[in-house]
C-alpha positions in Angstrom: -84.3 132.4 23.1 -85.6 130.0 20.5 -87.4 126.9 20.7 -84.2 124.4 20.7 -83.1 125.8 23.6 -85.7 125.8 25.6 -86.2 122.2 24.9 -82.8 121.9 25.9 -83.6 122.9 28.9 -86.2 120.7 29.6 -84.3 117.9 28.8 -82.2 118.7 30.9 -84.6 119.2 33.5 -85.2 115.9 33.3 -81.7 114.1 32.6 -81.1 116.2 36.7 -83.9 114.6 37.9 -82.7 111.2 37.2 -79.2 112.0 37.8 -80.6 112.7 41.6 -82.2 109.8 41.5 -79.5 107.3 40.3 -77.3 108.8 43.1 -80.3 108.5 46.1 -80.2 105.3 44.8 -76.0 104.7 44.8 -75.9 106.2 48.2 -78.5 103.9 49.6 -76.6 100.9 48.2 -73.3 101.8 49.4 -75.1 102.7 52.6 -76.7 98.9 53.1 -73.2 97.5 51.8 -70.9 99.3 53.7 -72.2 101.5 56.5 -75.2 99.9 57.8 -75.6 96.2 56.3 -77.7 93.2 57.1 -81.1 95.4 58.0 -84.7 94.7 56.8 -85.7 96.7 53.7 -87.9 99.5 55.5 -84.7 100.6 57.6 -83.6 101.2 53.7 -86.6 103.1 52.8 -86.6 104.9 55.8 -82.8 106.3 55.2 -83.8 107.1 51.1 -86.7 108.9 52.9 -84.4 111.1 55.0 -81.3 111.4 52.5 -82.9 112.1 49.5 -83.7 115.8 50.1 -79.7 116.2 50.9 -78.8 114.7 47.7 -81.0 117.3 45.7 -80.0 120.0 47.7 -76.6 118.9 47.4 -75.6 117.6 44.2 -78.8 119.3 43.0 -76.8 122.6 43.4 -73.9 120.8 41.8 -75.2 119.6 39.0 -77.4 122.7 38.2 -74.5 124.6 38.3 -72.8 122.6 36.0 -75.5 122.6 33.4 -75.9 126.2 33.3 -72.3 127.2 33.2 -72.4 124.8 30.1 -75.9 126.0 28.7 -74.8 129.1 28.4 -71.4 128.7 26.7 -73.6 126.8 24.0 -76.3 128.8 23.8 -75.6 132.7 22.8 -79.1 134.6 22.9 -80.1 136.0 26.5 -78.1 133.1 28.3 -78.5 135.1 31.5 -82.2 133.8 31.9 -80.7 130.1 30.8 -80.0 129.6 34.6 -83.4 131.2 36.0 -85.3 129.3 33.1 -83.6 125.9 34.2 -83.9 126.1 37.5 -87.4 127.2 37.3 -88.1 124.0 35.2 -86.2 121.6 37.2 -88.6 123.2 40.3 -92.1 122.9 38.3 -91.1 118.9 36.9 -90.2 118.5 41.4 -93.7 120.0 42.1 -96.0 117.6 39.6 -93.9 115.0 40.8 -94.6 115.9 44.8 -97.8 115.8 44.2 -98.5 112.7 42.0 -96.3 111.2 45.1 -98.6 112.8 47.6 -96.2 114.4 49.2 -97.2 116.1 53.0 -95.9 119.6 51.7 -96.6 121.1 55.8 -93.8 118.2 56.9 -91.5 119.0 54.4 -92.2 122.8 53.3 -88.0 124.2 54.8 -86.6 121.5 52.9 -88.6 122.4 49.4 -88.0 126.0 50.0 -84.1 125.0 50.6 -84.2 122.8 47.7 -86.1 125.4 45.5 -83.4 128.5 46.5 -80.5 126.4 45.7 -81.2 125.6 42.6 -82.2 129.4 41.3 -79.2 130.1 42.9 -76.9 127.9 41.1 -78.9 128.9 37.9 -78.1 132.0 38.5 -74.0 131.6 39.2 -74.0 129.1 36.6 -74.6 132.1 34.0 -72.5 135.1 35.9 -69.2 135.3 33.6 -66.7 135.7 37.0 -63.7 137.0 34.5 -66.0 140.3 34.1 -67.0 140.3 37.9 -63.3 140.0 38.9 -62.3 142.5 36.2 -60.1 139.5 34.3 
């Protein structure tokens, strides 16, 4: 693996942490519009609080997946560690930014484990060529 692609993959490392962002932020709005509207802005906070680690759990396995299964048509050499190597990123870029945030880690440790396994996982079946596995 050369040194384009892994700065491909920390791009986008980064482009999936603002994608999970922008739609934390999407589903809050539509949430105060539609669902719950007309309440003060800390019942707002408090539901980004509690939805946010379902969105990159989610749509963080979605996305992942995505990337990977395109990472790896692009990108030739050893694209079976693509998906480990991107996940792994994405996990490192979530842990500096827990802790610049301050994050309680003992409150929330089964939801970063959850998090963390989902997206190895969908780095890793983001990679697996499923015309070889089903003998297609």
């Amino acid at each position: 693996m050369n040194k384009t692609s892994l700065i491909k993959i920390l791009v986008w490392a980064i482009i999936i942490h603002v994608l999970l962002i922008v739609i934390t932020v999407l589903e809050v709005f539509a949430f105060s519009q539609f669902i719950e509207p007309n309440r003060n802005e800390q019942f707002y906070q408090e539901h980004a609080k509690t939805i946010a680690p379902y969105v990159a759990i989610i749509m963080g396995f979605i996305i992942v997946f995505i990337v990977t299964w395109r990472l790896s048509k692009k990108i030739e050499s050893n694209n079976k560690w693509i998906g480990i190597l991107l996940a792994l990123t994405y996990i490192v870029i979530d842990i500096i930014i827990l802790q610049i945030s301050s994050v309680n880690w003992s409150e929330h440790y089964p939801v970063f484990l959850i998090s963390f396994f989902t997206k190895l996982l969908a780095g890793y079946l983001g990679v697996i060529d499923f015309k070889k596995v089903l003998g297609k």
